[in-house]
N, C-alpha and C positions, 0 to 999 in steps of 0.2 A: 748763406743757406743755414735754414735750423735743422738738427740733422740727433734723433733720439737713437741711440746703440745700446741694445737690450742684450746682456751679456758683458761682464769685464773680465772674461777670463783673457787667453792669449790674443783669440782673434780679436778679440770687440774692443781688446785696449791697443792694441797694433791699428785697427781702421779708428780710435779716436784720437790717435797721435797723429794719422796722418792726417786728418781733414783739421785739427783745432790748431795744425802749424802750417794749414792757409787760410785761416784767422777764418771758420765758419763758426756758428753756434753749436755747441756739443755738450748734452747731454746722456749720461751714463748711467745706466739703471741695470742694478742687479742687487740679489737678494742677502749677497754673501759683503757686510757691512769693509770688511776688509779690505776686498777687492776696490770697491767702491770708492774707499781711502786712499789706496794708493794710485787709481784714476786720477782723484781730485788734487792729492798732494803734487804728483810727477806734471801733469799736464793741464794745459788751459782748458780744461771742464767741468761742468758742472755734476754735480752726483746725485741720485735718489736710491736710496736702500728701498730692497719692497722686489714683490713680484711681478714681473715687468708684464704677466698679463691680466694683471689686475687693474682696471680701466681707472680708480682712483689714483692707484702708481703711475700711472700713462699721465692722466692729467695733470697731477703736478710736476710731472716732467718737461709740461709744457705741447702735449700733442695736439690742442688745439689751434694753434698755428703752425704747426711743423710741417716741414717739406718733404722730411724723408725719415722713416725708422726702417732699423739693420736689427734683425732678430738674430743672433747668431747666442744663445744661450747654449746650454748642454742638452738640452730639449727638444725635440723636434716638433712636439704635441706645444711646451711651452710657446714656441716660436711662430707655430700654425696659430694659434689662439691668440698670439700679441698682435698678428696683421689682420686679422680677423677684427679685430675690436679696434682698431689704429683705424678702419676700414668705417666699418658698422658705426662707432659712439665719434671719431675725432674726424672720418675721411680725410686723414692723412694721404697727400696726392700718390705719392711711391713706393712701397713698402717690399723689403727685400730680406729675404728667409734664409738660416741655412739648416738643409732637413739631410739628416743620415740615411732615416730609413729606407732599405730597399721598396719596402712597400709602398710607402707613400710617394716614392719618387717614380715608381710605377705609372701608379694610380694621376699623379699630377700630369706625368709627360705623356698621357694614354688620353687627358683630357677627359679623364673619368670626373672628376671634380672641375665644375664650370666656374670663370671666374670670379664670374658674381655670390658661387655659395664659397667658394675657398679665395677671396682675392690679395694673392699673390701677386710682387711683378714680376720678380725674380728668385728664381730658383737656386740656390747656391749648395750641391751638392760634395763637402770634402772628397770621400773617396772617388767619387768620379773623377775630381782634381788630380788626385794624388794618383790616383791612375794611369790617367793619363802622363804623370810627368815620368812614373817607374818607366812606360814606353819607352821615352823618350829618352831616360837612360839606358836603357840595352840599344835603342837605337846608336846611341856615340859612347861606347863605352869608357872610353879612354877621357873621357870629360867629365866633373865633375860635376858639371850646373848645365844644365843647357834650357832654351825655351825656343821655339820658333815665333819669326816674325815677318810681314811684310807675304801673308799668305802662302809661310814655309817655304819661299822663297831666301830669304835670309835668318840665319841662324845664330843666336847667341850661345858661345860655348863657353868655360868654363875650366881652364886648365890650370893643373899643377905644374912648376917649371922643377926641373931635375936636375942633378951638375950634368946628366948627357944632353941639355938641350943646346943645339946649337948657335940659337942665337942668345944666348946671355954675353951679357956685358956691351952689347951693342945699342947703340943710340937708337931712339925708333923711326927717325927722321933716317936714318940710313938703312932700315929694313925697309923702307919706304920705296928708295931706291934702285933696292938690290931686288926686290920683289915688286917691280911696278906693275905687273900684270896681276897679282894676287888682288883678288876684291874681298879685303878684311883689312879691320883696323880693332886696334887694342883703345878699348874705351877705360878699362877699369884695371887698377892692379890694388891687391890685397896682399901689403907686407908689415910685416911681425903686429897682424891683427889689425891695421889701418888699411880702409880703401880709400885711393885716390885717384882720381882722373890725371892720368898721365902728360906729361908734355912731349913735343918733341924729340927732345934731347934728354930724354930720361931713359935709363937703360933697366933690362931687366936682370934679376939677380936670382940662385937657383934660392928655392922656397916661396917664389914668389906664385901668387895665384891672379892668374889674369882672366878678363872677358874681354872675350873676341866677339864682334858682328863680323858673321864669315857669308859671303854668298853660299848660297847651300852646293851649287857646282864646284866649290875654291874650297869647301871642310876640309878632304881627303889630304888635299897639298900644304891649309893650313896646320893642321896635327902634327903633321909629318916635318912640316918648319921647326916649330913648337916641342919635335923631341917625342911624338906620339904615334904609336902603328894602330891603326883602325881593324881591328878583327871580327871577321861575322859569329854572329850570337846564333848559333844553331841545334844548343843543348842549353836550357836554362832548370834552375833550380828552383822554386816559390817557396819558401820558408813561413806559411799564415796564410792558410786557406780562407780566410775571413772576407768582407766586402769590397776588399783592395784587391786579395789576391787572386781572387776568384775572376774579378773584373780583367785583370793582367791575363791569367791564360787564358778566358775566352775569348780577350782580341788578339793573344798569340792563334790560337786556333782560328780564328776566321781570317788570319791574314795567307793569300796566294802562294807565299814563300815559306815553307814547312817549316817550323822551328819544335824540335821536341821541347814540352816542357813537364815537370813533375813539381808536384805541389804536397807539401810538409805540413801537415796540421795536427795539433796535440788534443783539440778537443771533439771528440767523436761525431759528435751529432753536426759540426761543422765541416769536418772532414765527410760524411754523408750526404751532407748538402751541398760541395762541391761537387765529391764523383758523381751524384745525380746531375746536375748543371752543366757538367763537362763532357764532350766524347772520345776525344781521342788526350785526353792527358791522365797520364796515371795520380793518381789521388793518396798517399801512404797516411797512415794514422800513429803520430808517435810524436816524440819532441824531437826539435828541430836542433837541439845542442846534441842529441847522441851521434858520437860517432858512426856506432853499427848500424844507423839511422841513413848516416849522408852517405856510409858508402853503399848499404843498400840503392840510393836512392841514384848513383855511381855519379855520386861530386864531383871524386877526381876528373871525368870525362866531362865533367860538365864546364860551356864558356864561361858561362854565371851563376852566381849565386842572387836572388831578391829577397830580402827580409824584412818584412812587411806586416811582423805580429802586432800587437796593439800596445807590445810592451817595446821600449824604448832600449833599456840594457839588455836583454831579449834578442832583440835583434843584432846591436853591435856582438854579442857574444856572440852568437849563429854565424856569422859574417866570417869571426876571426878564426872560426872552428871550421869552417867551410875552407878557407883558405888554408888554414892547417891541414887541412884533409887532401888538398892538390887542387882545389879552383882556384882559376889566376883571376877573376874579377869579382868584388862583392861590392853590391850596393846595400844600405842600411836605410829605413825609414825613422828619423830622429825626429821627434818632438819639442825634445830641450834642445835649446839652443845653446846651454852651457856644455852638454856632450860630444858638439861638436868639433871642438880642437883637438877630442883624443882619438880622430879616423885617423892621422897621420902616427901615432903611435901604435894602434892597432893595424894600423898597415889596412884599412879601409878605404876601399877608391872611389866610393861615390856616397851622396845620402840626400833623401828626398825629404823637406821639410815643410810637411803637411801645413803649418802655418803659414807661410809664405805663397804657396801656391792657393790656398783658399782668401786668402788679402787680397793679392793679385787680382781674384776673379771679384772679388767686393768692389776693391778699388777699378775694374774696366767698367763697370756696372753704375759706378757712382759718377764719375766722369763722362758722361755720354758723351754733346758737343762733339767734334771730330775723332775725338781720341778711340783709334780704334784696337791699344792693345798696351797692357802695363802687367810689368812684372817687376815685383820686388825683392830685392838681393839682399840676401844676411840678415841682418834682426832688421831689418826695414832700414838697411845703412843708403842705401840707394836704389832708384828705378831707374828702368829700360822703358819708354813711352814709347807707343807709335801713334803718330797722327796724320792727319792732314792739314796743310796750310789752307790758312784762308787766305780770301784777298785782304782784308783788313789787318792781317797778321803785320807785326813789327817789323817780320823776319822773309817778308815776300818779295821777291825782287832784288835780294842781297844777297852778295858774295857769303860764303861764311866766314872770313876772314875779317868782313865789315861786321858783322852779328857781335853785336855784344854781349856773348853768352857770361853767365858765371862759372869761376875757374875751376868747379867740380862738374863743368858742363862738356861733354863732346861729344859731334856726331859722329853716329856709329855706319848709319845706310840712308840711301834716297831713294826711292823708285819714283821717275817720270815718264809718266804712259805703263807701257809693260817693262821698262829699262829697270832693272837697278843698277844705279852708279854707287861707283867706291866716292864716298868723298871729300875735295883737298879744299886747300883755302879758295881757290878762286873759283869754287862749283857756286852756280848763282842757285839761289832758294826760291820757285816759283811756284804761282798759286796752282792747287791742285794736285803738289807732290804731297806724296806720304813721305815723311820723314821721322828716323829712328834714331833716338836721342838719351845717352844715359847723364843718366842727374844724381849727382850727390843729395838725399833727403832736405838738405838744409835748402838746395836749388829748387827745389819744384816749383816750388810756388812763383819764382821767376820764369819759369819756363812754361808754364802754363800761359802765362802774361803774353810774354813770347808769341806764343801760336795763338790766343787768345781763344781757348777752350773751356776756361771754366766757367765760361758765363752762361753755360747751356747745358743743365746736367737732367735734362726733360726730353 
């Protein structure tokens, strides 16, 4: 597949590492010569400095035969105007956007803009993303990472191991055992900075950072395994009234089960346009590092802190100031991904990284064919796939103990019919299951083979 990504900043060099190491055509087009450089030097792509919606730039990019362009520049206007013209001068068959704007995303999902004068396929909105996944953290707070899968039916979670966890040092084959009624299994462990797909007989050790696929009815029991008490979120704190945070209290607010929350914004005219948008959450206008601020805002009582400014140090500082202040939970919105090894310093329990959760939604968008949900962990060290088997699959009709998976490959869940099974070596793989599979980066591309999904990204 020939595939033009307009934009090399985080996101657009993250979706061309991942399609040009299952060996597609990839060209990268951005304005900023450097960027463009270190696309071409690190990875198998090809580069074009130039403005990606300038239709000369298109063309030498090659968009007359292309199958698919990814607008994901810093533009939202750039990026409307690159699929517009990909559309209009190349009729490039797919063309997939990512727009910030409130307005425009409005406007697009209101179907105020008809296809054919704005043709869009795909809408790829960050803070909607990231939105959603802050959710998703106060929904488990005690977890670092989490995502749903298998239609929030099963849950990928994301924990820290502590010296009070109880199972360290134990074999996993004999957690197995000892918990045969639990439906979870440990796909991934992250120690001293390496993720690996674990064996058997490999035990866990405190500092280590695992993923779990947990049936969503087995969390409460897996946590609790795992060394973790699960507490309700029923005072939360917004630290960045901005398009994230604002998104976060108003589905705190429309959800059935009352959660106060208050929202911390330093720039006025944003802090106005929240308390206008919002009804029942108090809105305060101040910085988010004052003290006299958070206890105003009464931290201490509060379950959580979310920090969600648009600044990165910003937020970890708000976090560790908040915890200072007497809140026992703070989650961080991190951008850098080199910032992330000092949560454990600053004593930071959770953080959402906008990049990874807008890859994710690129990457389910690109992969059509069955694959019906991917998420990618840490700088894109690994995915969580969910699909459906076909019948033509390698993997249909087989034990998974027969499956010659790759050794950074294990499954995590099965659903057959409405079932989800936990599952062991001798669970047979039949056509029509959804199955949930994490893969070491370097695996996908076998794994794909596997299920034989990539041949259908239409």
């Amino acid at each position: 597949m020939k595939v033009i990504i307009c934009g090399a900043g985080q996101v657009g060099w993250q979706i061309a590492r991942h399609l040009s190491s299952e060996k597609n055509d990839v060209t990268v087009v951005d304005n900023n010569p450097e960027l463009v450089s270190r696309a071409t030097e690190s990875l198998d792509v090809q580069g074009i400095t130039g403005f990606a919606s300038y239709p000369d730039v298109l063309d030498r990019a090659g968009a007359r035969d292309a199958d698919m362009i990814i607008a994901a520049t810093h533009s939202d206007e750039v990026n409307m105007v690159t699929c517009q013209v990909a559309h209009s001068a190349f009729s490039v068959p797919r063309k997939i956007a990512r727009l910030r704007s409130q307005s425009y995303l409005t406007a697009i999902y209101s179907d105020l803009y008809r296809r054919d004068h704005m043709p869009i396929d795909v809408v790829i909105s960050p803070e909607k993303e990231v939105a959603e996944a802050a959710l998703q953290r106060l929904a488990d707070p005690a977890a670092f990472d989490t995502e749903n899968f298998l239609s929030g039916q099963v849950q990928l979670l994301g924990i820290q191991l502590e010296e009070d966890c109880p199972v360290l040092n134990t074999p996993l084959r004999q957690l197995t055992e000892l918990f045969s009624t639990l439906r979870a299994v440990v796909v991934g462990v992250r120690r001293e900075g390496n993720l690996f797909s674990p064996d058997p007989g490999d035990q866990l050790f405190d500092g280590d950072q695992v993923y779990v696929c947990a049936h969503r009815e087995d969390v409460p029991r897996t946590m609790e395994i795992f060394g973790k008490t699960q507490s309700k979120q029923e005072r939360v704190v917004i630290i960045g009234g901005g398009n994230v945070g604002l998104a976060v209290a108003q589905a705190l607010e429309a959800r059935t089960v009352r959660i106060r929350a208050k929202v911390i914004e330093k720039s006025r005219t944003i802090a106005e346009r929240a308390a206008n948008a919002l009804e029942r959450t108090i809105v305060l206008h101040g910085d988010g590092l004052s003290a006299d601020l958070l206890n105003e805002a009464n931290i201490s009582r509060a379950d959580a802190v979310l920090c969600v400014t648009d600044d990165d140090k910003t937020n970890l500082l708000a976090a560790v100031r908040a915890k200072a202040e007497g809140c026992p939970m703070a989650i961080a919105l991190i951008n850098d991904p080199t910032l992330v090894p000092l949560m454990d310093a600053l004593d930071v329990d959770a953080y959402i990284n906008p990049r990874a959760t807008t890859v994710s939604s690129i990457l389910r968008h690109i992969r059509h064919g069955r694959v019906r949900q991917i998420y990618s962990l840490g700088d894109a060290e690994a995915e969580v796939i969910e699909a459906q088997v076909l019948s033509t699959s390698p993997i249909s009709g087989q034990r998974i103990r027969d499956i010659n998976f790759p050794e950074g490959v294990l499954v995590g869940a099965i659903q057959k019919g409405k079932k989800i099974v936990r599952p062991e070596g001798g669970t047979r793989v039949e056509e029509g299951d959804i199955i949930v599979i994490f893969a070491l980066a370097a695996d996908v591309p076998e794994v794909e083979r596997l299920l034989q999904v990539s041949v259908d990204f239409f």
